[in-house]
C-alpha positions in Angstrom: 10.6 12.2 15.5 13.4 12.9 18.2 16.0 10.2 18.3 16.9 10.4 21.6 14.4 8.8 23.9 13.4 9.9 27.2 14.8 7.2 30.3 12.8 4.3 30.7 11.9 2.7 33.8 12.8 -0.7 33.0 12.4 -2.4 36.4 8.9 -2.2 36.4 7.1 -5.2 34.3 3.5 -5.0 33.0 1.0 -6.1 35.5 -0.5 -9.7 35.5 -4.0 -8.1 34.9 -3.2 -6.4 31.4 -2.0 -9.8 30.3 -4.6 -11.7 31.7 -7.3 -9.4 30.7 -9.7 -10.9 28.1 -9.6 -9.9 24.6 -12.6 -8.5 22.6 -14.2 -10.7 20.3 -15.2 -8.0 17.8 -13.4 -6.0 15.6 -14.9 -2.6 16.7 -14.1 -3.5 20.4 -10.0 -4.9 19.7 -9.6 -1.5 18.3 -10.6 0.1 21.3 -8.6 -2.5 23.5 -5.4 -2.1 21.6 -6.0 2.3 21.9 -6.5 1.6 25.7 -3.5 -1.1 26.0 -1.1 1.3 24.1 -1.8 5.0 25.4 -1.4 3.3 28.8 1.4 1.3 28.5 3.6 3.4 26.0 4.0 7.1 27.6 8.0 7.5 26.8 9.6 9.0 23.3 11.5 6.3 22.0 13.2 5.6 18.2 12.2 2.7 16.0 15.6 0.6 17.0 14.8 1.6 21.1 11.7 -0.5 20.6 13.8 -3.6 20.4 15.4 -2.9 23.6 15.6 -6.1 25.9 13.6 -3.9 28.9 10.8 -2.2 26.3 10.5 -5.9 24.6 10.3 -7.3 28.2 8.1 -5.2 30.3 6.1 -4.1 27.6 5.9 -5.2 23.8 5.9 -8.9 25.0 2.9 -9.0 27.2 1.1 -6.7 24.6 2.0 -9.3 21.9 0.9 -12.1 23.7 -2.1 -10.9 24.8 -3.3 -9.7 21.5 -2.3 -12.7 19.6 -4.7 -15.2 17.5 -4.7 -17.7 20.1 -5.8 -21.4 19.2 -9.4 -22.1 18.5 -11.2 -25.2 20.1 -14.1 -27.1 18.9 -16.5 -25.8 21.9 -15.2 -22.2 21.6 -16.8 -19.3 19.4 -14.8 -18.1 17.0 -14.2 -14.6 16.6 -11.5 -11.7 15.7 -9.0 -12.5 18.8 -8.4 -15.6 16.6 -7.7 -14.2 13.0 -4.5 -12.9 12.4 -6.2 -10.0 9.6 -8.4 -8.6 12.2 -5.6 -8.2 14.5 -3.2 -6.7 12.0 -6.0 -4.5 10.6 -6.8 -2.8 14.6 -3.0 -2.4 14.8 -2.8 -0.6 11.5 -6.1 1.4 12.2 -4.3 2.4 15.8 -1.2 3.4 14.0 -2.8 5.8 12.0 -5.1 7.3 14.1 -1.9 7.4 16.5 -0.6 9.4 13.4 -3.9 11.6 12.8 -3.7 12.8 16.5 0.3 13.5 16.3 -0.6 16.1 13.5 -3.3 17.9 15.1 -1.3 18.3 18.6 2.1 19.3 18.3 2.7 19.1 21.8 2.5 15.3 21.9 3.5 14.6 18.7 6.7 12.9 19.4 4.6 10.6 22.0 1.7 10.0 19.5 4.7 9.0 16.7 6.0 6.3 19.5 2.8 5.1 19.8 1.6 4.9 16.4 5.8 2.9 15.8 4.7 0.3 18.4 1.6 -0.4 16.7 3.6 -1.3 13.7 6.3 -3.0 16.0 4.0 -4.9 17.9 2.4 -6.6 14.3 5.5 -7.5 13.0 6.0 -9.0 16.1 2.0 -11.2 16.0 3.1 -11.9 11.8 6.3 -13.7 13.3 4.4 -15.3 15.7 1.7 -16.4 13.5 2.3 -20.5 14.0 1.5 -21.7 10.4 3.8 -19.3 8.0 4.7 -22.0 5.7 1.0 -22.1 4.6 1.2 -19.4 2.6 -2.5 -20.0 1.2 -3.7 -19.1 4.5 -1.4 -16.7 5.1 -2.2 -14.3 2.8 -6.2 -14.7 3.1 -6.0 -13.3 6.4 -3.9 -10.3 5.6 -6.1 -9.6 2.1 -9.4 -10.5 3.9 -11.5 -7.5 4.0 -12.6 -5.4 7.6 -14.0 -2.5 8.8 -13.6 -0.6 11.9 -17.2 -0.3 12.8 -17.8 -4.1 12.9 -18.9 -5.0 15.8 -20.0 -2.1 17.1 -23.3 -1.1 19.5 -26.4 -0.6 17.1 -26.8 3.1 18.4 -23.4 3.9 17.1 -23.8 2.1 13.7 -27.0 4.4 13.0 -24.9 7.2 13.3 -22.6 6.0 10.6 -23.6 6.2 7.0 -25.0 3.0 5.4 -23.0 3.5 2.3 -19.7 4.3 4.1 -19.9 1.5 6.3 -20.1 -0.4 2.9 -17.9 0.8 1.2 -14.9 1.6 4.3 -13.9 -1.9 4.0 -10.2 -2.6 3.3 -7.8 -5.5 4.1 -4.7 -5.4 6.8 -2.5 -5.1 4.1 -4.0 -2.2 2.4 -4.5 -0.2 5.7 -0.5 -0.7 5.9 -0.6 1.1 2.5 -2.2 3.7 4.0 -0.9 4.3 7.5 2.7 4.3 5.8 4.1 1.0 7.9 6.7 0.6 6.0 8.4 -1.6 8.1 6.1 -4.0 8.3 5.7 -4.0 4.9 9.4 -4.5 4.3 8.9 -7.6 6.3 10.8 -10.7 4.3 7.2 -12.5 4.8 5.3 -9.7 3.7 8.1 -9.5 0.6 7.8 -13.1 -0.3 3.9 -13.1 0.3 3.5 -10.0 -2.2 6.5 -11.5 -4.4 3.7 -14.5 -5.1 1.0 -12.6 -5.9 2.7 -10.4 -7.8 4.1 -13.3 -10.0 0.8 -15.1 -10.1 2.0 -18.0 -8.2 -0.7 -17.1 -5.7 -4.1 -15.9 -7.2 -5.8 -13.0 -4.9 -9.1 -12.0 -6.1 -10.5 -9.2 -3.7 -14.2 -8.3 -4.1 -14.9 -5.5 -5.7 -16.3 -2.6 -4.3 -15.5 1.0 -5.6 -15.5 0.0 -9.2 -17.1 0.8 -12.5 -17.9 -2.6 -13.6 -18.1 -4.5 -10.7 -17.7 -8.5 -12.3 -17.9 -10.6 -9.1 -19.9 -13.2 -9.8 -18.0 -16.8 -9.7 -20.0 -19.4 -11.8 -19.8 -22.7 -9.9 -17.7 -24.7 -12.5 -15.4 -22.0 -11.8 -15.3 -22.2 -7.8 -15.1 -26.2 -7.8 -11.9 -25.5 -10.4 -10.4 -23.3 -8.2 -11.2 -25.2 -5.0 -8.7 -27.9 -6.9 -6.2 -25.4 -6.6 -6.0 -24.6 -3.2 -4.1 -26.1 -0.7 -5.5 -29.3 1.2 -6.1 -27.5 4.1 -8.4 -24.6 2.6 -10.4 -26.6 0.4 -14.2 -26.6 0.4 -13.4 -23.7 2.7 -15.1 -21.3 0.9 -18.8 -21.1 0.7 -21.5 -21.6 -2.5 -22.7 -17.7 -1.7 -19.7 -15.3 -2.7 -18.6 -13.7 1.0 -18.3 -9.7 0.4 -15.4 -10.1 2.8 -13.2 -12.7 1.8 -11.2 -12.7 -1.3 -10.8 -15.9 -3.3 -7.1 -16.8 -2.8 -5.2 -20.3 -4.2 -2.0 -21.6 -5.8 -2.1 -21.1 -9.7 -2.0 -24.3 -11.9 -2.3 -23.1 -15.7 -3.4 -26.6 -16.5 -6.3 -26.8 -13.8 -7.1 -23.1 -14.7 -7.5 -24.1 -18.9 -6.1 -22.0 -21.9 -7.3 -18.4 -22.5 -7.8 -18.2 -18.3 -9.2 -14.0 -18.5 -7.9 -13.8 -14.7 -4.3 -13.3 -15.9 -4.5 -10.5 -17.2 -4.9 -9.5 -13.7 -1.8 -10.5 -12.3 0.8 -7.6 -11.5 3.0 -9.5 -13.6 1.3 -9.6 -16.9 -0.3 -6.1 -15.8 2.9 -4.0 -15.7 4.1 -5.5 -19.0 1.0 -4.9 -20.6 1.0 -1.0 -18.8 4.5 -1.1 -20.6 3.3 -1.6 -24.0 0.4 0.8 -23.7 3.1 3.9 -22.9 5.2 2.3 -25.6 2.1 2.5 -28.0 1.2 6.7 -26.4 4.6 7.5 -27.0 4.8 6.3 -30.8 1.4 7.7 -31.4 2.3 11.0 -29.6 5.2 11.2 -31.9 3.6 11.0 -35.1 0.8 13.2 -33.9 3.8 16.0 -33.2 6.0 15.2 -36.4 2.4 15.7 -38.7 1.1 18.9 -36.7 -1.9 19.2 -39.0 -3.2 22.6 -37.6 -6.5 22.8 -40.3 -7.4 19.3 -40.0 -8.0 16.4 -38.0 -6.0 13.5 -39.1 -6.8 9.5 -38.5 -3.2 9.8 -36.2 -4.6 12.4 -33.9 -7.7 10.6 -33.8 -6.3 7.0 -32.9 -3.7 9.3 -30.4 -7.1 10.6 -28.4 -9.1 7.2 -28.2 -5.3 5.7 -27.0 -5.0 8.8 -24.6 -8.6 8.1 -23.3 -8.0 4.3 -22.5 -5.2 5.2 -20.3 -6.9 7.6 -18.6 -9.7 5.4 -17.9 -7.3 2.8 -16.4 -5.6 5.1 -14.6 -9.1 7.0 -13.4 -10.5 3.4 -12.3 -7.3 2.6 -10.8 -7.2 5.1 -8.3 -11.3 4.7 -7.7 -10.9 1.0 -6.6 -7.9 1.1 -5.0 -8.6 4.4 -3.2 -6.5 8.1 -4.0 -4.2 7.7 -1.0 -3.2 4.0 -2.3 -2.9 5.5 -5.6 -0.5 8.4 -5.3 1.4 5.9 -2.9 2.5 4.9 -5.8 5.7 7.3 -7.1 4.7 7.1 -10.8 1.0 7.6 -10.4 1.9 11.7 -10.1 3.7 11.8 -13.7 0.4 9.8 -14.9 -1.4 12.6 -13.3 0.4 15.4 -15.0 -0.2 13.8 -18.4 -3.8 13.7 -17.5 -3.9 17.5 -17.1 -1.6 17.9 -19.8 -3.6 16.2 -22.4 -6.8 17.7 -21.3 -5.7 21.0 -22.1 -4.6 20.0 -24.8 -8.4 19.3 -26.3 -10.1 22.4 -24.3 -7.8 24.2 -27.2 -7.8 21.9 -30.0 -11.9 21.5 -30.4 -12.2 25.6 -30.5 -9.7 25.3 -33.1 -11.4 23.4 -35.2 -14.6 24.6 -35.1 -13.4 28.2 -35.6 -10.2 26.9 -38.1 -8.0 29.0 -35.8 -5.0 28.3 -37.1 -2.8 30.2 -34.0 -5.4 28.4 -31.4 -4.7 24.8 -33.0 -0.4 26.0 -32.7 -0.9 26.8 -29.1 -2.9 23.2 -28.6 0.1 21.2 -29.9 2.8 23.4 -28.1 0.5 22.5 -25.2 0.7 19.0 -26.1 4.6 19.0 -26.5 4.7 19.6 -22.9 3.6 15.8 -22.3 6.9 14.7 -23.6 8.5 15.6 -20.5 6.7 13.4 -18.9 6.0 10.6 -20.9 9.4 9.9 -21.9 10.7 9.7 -18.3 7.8 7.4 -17.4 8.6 5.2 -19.9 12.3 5.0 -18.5 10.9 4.6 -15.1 10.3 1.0 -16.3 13.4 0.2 -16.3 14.9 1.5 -13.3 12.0 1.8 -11.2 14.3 0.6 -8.3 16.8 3.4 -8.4 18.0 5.6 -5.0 17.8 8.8 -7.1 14.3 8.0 -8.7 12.8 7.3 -5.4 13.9 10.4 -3.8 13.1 12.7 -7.3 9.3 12.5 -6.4 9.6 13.4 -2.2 12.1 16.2 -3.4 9.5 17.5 -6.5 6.9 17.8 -3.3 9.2 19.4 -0.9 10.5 22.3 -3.3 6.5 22.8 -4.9 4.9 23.0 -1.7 7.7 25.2 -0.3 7.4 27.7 -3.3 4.1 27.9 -2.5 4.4 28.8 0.4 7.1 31.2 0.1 4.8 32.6 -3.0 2.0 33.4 -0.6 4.0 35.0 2.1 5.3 37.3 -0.5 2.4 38.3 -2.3 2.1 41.1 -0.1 4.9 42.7 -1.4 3.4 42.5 -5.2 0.4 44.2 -3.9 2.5 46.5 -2.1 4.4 47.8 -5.0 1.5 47.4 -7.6 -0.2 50.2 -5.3 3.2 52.7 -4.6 3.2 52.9 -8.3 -0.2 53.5 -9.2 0.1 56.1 -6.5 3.4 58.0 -8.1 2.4 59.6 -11.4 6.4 60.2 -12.3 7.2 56.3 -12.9 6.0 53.9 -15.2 3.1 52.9 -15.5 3.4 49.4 -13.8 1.2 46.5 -14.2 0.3 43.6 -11.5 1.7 41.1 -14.2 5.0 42.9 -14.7 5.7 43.1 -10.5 5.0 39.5 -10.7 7.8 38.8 -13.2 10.0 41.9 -11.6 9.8 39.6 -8.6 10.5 36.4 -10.2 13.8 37.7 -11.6 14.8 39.0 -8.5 14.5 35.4 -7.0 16.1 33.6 -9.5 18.8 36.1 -9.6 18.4 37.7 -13.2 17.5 40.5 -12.1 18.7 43.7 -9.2 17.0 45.9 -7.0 17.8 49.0 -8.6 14.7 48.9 -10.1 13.0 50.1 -6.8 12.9 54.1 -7.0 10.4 53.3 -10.4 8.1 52.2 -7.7 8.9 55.0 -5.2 11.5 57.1 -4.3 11.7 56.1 -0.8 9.9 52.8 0.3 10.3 51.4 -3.6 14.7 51.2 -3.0 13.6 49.6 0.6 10.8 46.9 -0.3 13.0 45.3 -3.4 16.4 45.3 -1.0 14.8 43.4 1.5 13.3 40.9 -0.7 16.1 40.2 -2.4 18.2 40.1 0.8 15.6 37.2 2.1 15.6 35.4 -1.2 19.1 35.1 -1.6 20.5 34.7 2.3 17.9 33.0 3.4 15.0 31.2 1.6 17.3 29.5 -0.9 19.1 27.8 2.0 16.1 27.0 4.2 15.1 25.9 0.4 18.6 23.8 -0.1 18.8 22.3 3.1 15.3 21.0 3.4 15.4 19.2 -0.2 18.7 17.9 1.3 17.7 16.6 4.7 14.4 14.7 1.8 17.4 13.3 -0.3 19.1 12.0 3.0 16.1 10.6 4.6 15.1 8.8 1.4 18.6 7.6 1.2 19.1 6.2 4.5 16.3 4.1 4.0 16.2 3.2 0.1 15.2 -0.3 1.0 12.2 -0.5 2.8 10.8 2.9 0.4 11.7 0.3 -2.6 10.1 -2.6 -0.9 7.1 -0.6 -0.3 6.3 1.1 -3.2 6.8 -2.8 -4.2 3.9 -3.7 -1.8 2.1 -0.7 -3.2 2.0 -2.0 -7.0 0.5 -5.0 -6.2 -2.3 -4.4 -3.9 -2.6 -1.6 -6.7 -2.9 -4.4 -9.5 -4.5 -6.9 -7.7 -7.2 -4.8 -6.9 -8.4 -3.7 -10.6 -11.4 -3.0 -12.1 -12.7 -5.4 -15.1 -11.9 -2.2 -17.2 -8.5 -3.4 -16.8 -8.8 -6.6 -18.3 -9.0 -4.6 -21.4 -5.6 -3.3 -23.4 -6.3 0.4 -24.2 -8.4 1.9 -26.3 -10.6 -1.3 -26.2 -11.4 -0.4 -22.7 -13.7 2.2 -24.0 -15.5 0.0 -25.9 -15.9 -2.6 -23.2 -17.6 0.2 -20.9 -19.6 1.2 -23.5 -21.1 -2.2 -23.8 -20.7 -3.5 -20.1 -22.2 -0.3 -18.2 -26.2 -0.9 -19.4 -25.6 -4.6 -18.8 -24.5 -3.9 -15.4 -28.2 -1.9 -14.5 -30.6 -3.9 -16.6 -29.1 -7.4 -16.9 -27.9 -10.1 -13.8 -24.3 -10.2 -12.9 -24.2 -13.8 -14.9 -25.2 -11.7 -18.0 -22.3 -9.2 -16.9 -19.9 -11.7 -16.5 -20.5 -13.7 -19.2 -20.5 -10.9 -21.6 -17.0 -9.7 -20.1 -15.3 -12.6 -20.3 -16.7 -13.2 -24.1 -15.3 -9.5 -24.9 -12.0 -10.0 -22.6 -11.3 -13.5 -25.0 -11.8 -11.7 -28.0 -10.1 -8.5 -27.5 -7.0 -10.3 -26.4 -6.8 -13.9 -27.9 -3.2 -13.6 -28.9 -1.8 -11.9 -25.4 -3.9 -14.8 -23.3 -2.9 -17.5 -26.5 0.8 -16.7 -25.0 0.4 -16.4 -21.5 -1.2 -20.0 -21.1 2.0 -21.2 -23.2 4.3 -19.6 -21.2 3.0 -20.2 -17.6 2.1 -23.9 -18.8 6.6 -23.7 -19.7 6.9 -22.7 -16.8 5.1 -24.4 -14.6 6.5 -28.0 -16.2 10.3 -26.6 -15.9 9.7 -25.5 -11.8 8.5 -29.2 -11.8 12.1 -30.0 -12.6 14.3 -27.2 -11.6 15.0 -29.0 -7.9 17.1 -31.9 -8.5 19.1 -34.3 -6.0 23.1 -35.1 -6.9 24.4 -38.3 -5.5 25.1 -36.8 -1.9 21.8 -35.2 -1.6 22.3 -32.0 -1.7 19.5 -29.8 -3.7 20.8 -27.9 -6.9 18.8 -25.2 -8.4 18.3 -25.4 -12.0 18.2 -22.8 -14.2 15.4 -20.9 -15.6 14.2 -21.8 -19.2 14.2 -19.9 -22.2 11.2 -17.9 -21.5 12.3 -17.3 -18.5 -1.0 -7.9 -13.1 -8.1 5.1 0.4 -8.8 3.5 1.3 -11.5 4.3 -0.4 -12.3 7.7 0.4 -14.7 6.6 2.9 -12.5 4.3 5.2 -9.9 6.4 6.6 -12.9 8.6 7.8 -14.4 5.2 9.1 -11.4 4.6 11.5 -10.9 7.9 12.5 -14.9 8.2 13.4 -14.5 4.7 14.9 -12.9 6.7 17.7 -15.0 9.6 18.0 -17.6 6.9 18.3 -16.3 5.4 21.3 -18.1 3.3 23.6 -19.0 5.6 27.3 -16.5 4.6 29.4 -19.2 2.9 31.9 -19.9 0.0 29.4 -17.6 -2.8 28.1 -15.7 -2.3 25.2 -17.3 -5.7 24.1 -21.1 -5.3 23.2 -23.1 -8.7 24.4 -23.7 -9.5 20.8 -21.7 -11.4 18.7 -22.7 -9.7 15.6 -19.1 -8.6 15.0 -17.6 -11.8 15.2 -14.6 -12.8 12.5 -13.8 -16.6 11.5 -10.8 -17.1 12.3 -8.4 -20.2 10.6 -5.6 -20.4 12.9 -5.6 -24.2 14.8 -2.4 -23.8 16.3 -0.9 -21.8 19.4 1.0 -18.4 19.1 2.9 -18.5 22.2 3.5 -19.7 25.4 3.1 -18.6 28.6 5.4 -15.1 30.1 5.1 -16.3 33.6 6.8 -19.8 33.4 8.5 -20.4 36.3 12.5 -20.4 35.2 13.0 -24.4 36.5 10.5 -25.0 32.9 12.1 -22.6 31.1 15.3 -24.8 31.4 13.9 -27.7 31.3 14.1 -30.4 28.9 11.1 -31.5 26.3 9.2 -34.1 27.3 10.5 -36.2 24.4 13.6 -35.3 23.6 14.3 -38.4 21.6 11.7 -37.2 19.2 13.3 -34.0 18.5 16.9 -35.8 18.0 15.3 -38.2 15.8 13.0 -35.0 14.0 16.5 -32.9 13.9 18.5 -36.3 12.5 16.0 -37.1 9.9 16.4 -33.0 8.6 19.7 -33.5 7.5 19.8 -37.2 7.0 21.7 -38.6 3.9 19.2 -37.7 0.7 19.8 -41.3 -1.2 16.9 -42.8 0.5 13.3 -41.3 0.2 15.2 -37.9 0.1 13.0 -36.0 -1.9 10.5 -35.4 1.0 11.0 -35.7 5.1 8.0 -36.4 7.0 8.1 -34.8 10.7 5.1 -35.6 12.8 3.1 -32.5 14.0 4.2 -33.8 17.6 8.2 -33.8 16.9 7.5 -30.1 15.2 5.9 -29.0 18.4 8.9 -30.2 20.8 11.1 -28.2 18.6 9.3 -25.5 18.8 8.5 -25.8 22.0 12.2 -25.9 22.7 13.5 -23.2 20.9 10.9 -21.1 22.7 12.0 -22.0 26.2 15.5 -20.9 25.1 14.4 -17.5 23.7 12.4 -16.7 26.6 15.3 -17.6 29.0 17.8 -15.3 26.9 15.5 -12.4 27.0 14.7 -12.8 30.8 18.7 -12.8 31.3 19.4 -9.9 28.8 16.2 -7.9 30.5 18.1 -8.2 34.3 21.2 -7.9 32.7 20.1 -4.4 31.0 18.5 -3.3 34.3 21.5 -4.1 36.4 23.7 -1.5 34.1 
């Protein structure tokens, strides 16, 4: 995207009507809105940082924000997606990468369809800050994991053109379709951070439906629910219905001793799940080993054996990973390529090894474990990854691997003409060699690498053989090799410069990615196998209370001892955090120290957005259809914002009580020897602070905005 942006007119603001007009109710229809709003509103090229210009933020991503924001729900009013933060979030994020999807297929407006798609991401970092109740972090994340899809909503002639089983299964969560749309920013967001450093700890419990799964184990029995229900935060209990919603994912604060001993969900948490995915490697690699040190070409040891069944349960967990969470989501993940190469590796492995054995080919069962060797380059580096996962270098080794392969590639296809060129001068000159496509191939390998001259090119043909192996070399060593250099370069830069957020979201990425896990992956490998084995008929010929209460009989027994010391631990834990904020005699808060102790989109959904928009409405109807059948509970009870076009007299002028926000601001940093381990602020006194510190930043940017046009 060009850095330099085009001049914007910054003395125009946006008109009344846009932020007055009335937001869609449906899903389906605030996508459409939001496409409208945007192509109209954004038509400069502008750079991330020139979004947060005083004019742009003025004239244009302000209105936008407020217009589009969950506003507060009333008794008498319907509810509906305007008012939930996740169905706002999720039209932004499925604008953003159509925005995306249309800068690749035109070139010509691709810097303009980039701007657009950045202001999509801009403008929902700018509704999560908004977002009046961030302390409730409960609610929080329920709206960005609850689940959507970008037909919802929509006219019944346009959902009977759609599918049945892809508007099923094209149902994803805000947060997921920032996976996917590569809104990195926003997922770099300190909120977003803290939100996914919760889950990913297990301090928060997510528990999205599943939908793409082998064994899909959703059923909740109701002991379970009314336990859970404990859990939650005062505010969201008895929110969730007796009849499991497909949409919403079961989300609460984790207490080990209201959750019980041997609790089979934590083996879910991304936590417990990467430490356990650690062990497993740690187990392949030792296996792998002893497989290589023993190299029993004749026969088939109990090693090998144990090494296969080992190899197959990661491949299942990897292979269920990537159908739940979707392939994009997947190979977001940097690691997830190196699994993929094992994969290959390993297979190749047996298509050689069983022909071995069945014909006691002694040179075929040598050629299968030199094949399997391979895997050590790979598994040995994964291994590492572990540990420094968070590394500059490690981050940029995987966009650099892709750069260079699909730039060979490339460059391999461009110059296969010149193989075939060469292959047919010499079968066409009876006085050289006789020359075989293979051996052109390497000739021309050499050459590139530089091992090799071209000399060699009168073998070919006296005339054109001398000129075709000149120019190639010429262009593989003056000119591809730096085109080649400075690209990988300009990766390694790019990476560099923004290490943080790529860190942060490959962050993001792991947890959504553990989160959403199959019930194969409640099982340590290779007892994974076994569970499918036994769960799979259960899931067609039994009820899903057969199916869960089988899994959770064979997730107990498999792993007694891991849950035995996960309870212990989190129960440690959980006591110590009880005690690690302590008061000293002038009230300030001291942090103890931790104890000794101390888890595509489907395929189908980015299709769904993208024919979301081919499906659009004629442009003679409303967005909005009559029907409600769209419509999205919403859980937001308090305002986002207050109003642009405040005369600047209210702006300045004081609250309405502005003892109560002295006395609010006094009592915050009031002497701690008295009832200092809690403050109690009204809802009112909270609310003429805010309220306060609003009218200031609204007067600041009006100032900075005339200020910034006057120049």
């Amino acid at each position: 995207m060009a850095t330099t942006a085009a001049p914007v007119d910054t003395t125009v603001a946006a008109p009344a009507a846009a932020v007055e007009a009335s937001v869609p109710t449906t899903v389906y229809a605030l996508i459409h809105a939001m496409h409208a709003s945007v192509s109209e509103e954004v038509d400069s090229i502008l750079a991330w940082g020139e979004l947060q210009n005083p004019a742009v933020q003025f004239s244009v991503v302000k209105p936008f924000v407020e217009r589009f924001a969950p506003k507060p729900v009333k008794d008498e009013v319907e509810e509906n997606a305007s008012n939930s933060l996740g169905a706002v979030i999720f039209a932004l994020m499925a604008n953003r990468l159509e925005y995306a999807a249309l800068a690749e297929k035109d070139l010509s407006q691709s810097n303009l369809q980039n701007t657009r798609a950045m202001f999509c991401e801009y403008a929902a970092i700018k509704i999560l800050r908004a977002w009046p109740d961030t302390q409730d972090e409960e609610e929080l994340t329920a709206e960005l994991v609850r689940n959507f899809g970008a037909l919802d909503g929509a006219p019944e002639d346009i959902l009977k053109a759609v599918d049945a089983d892809e508007l099923a299964e094209g149902r994803d969560s805000a947060l997921e379709l920032a996976i996917i749309s590569d809104a990195k920013h926003f997922c770099s967001q300190p909120l977003i951070q803290h939100l996914a450093g919760d889950i990913y700890s297990g301090k928060i419990v997510y528990h999205p439906p599943s939908t793409n799964s082998f064994i899909s184990d959703n059923y909740v029995s109701p002991k379970t629910r009314r336990r859970r229900d404990q859990q939650r935060s005062p505010s969201r209990r008895g929110s969730v219905d007796s009849d499991f919603d497909a949409d919403a994912a079961e989300v609460y604060s984790y207490n080990p001793y209201l959750a019980g001993w041997l609790d089979y969900t934590r083996l879910r948490v991304p936590r417990w799940r990467q430490l356990l995915e650690f062990l497993s490697f740690f187990g392949l690699v030792v296996l792998f080993v002893l497989v290589l040190a023993n190299r029993e070409l004749q026969t088939f040891t109990f090693i090998e054996g144990l090494f296969i069944a080992y190899s197959l349960g990661i491949i299942l967990d990897e292979f269920a990973a990537a159908k739940e969470s979707g392939w994009l989501v997947y190979f977001a993940n940097a690691w997830n390529v190196l699994d993929v190469s094992f994969v290959g590796l390993f297979f190749a492995y047996i298509a050689i090894r069983i022909p071995s054995l069945w014909y006691h080919s002694t040179k075929q069962a040598d050629l299968a474990f030199d094949t399997l060797s391979l895997a050590g380059c790979i598994l040995f580096p994964r291994l590492v990854f572990f540990f420094i996962n968070s590394s500059v270098v490690i981050l940029a080794l995987r966009g650099m691997i892709s750069t260079y392969v699909s730039f060979m590639a490339l460059t391999a296809v461009a110059f296969s003409g010149i193989a075939v060129c060469l292959w047919e001068l010499a079968r066409g000159n009876n006085d050289t060699p006789n020359w075989t496509f293979k051996q052109i191939i390497k000739l021309l390998f050499q050459i590139w690498f530089g091992s090799a001259t071209w000399t060699r090119g009168s073998e070919f043909h006296p005339m054109f053989g001398p000129i075709l192996l000149f120019t190639f070399s010429l262009l593989c060593k003056s000119f591809i090799v730096v085109i080649l250099m400075g690209m990988v370069s300009a990766k390694y830069s790019r990476v560099y410069s923004n290490a943080s957020e790529e860190y942060l979201f490959q962050r993001i990425v792991t947890t959504v990615e553990g989160v959403k896990s199959d019930a194969v992956f409640s099982y340590i490998p290779p007892f994974n196998l076994l569970a499918l084995a036994i769960l799979m008929p259960i899931k067609y010929v039994g009820s899903a209370e057969t199916l869960h209460r089988v899994n959770v009989f064979l997730i107990r027994a498999c792993n007694f001892p891991i849950l035995f010391a996960i309870s212990a631990y989190e129960r440690y834990a959980y006591r110590t955090s009880r005690r690690a904020i302590r008061l000293t005699e002038r009230g300030q808060v001291k942090e103890a120290k931790s104890g000794f102790f101390g888890s595509i989109l489907g395929s189908g959904s980015e299709s769904l957005i993208h024919a979301a928009f081919d499906l659009a409405p004629p442009p003679a109807t409303p967005a909005e259809p009559a029907a409600a059948a769209g419509a999205v509970p919403s859980s937001s009870t308090a305002p986002a914002g207050t109003d642009v076009e405040a005369a600047a007299a209210a702006i300045v002028a004081p609250a309405k009580k502005p003892a109560a926000a002295r006395e609010s601001l006094a009592r915050l940093f009031r002497d701690g020897s008295k009832n200092a381990n809690t403050v109690t602020v009204t809802a009112e006194e909270w609310n003429e602070v805010r309220a306060s510190q609003k009218r200031l930043e609204d007067m600041l940017e009006k100032v900075m905005a005339v200020t910034g046009a006057g120049k």
